[in-house]
C-alpha positions, 0 to 999 in steps of 0.5 A, a space after each residue: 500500500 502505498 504512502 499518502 502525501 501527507 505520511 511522506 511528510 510527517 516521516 520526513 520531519 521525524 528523521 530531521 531533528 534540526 529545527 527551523 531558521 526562525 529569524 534572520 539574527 539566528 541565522 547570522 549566529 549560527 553563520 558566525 560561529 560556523 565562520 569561525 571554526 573555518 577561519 581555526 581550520 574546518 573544512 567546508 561543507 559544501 562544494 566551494 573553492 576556500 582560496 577564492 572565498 572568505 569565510 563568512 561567505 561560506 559559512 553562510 552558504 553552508 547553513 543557508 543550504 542545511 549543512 551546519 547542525 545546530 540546536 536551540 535550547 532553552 535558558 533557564 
């Protein structure tokens, strides 16, 4: 028997336990920090030549595109 559409994408959002780009002064953190661990040494997620472009350029390419894991967690 075969999945409805809306089976596909509950089970889809199970698998991906990363959550949303809520705002846009998230997406800078993440891409800032992410930055910096390229500017110490980390390799690029994506497909991208390092030597042509800065840092902060891909770091925000890589979230942009879902490559860099992050969570949001709750102060207490």
């Amino acid at each position: 028997m075969a999945k409805t559409e809306t089976e596909n994408l509950s089970s889809a959002e199970e698998e991906s336990t990363q959550p949303e780009m809520d705002s846009k002064y998230r997406l800078i953190i993440v891409a800032a920090k992410r930055s910096k661990q390229l500017q110490r040494g980390a390799r690029p997620r994506i497909d991208i030549d390092p030597q042509k472009h800065k840092s902060t350029r891909i770091a925000l390419e890589e979230v942009q595109q879902g490559k860099v894991n992050f969570e949001i967690t709750e102060l207490e």
